[in-house]
C-alpha positions in Angstrom: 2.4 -8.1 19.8 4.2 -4.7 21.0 4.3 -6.6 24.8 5.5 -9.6 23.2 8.3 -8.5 21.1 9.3 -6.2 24.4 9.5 -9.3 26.7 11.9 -11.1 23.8 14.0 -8.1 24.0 13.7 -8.3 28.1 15.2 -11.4 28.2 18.1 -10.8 25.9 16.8 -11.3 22.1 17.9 -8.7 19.2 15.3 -7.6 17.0 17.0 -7.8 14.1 17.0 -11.8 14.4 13.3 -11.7 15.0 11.7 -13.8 12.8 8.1 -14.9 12.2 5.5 -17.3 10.6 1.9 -16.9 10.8 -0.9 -19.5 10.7 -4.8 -19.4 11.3 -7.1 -17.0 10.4 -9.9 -19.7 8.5 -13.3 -18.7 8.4 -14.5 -21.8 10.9 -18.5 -20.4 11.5 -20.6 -19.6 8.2 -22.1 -16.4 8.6 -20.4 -14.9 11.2 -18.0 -11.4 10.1 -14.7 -12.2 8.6 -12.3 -11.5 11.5 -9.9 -14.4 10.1 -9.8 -12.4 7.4 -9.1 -9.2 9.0 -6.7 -10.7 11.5 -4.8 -12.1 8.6 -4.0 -9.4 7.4 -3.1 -7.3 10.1 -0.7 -9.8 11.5 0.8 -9.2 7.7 0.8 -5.6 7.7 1.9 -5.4 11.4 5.2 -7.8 10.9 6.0 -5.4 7.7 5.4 -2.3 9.5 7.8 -3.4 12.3 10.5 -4.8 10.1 9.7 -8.4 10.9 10.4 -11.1 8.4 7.7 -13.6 7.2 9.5 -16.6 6.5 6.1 -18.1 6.0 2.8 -18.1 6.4 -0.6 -20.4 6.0 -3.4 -17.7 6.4 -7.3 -18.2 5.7 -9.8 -21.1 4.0 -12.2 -22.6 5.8 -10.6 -25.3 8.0 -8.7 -26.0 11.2 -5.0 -26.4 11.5 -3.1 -28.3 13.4 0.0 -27.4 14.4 3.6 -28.4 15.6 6.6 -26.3 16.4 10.1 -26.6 17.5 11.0 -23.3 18.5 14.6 -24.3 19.1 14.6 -25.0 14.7 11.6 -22.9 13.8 10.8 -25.8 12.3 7.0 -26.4 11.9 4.5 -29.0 10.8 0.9 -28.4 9.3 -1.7 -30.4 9.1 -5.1 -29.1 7.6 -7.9 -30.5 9.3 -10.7 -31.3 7.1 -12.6 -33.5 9.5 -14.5 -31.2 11.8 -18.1 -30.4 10.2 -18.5 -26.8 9.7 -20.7 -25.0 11.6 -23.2 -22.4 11.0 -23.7 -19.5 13.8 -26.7 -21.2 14.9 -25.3 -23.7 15.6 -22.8 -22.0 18.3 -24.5 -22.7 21.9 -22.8 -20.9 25.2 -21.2 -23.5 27.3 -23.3 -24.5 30.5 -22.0 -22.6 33.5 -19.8 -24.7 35.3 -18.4 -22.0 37.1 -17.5 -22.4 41.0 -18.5 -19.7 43.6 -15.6 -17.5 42.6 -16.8 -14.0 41.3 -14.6 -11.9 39.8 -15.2 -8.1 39.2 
């Protein structure tokens, strides 16, 4: 967020016209820790701490959002997407490796 904000501020923006609205967070996996939750609410406390206004926000549940911005307006659109079956952590499978021959390390 601190790289962010400094990029805005690179490229000419004020910080005291910074403003913000957060989305996401939903707990999409049964039984896996609540870092949706936790994320929430450091987004929160970070845009407080900083001085940031909130001019809205659409934090938590248990589904998918779907999202459309016009950054030009800060205009945004939600929709809250209730038709992707939930899944359970044993349900979660790795991808297949369709990796090329590029190795990084």
């Amino acid at each position: 967020m601190e790289l962010l904000i400094n990029e805005i501020q690179k490229q000419g923006g004020q910080r005291s016209r910074l403003r913000a609205k957060a989305f996401g967070g939903a707990q999409m996996v049964s039984g896996l820790s609540k870092i949706g939750e936790q994320n929430s609410a450091f987004i929160l406390n970070f845009l407080e701490q900083e001085g940031i206004e909130c001019e809205g926000h659409s934090l938590g549940g248990e589904t998918a959002r779907q999202l459309m911005f016009w950054p030009a307006t800060g205009r945004v659109m939600q929709k809250i997407r209730g038709d992707a079956p939930a899944e359970t952590a044993s349900q979660i499978q790795a991808p297949a490796d369709t990796g090329n021959d590029l190795e990084l390390f």
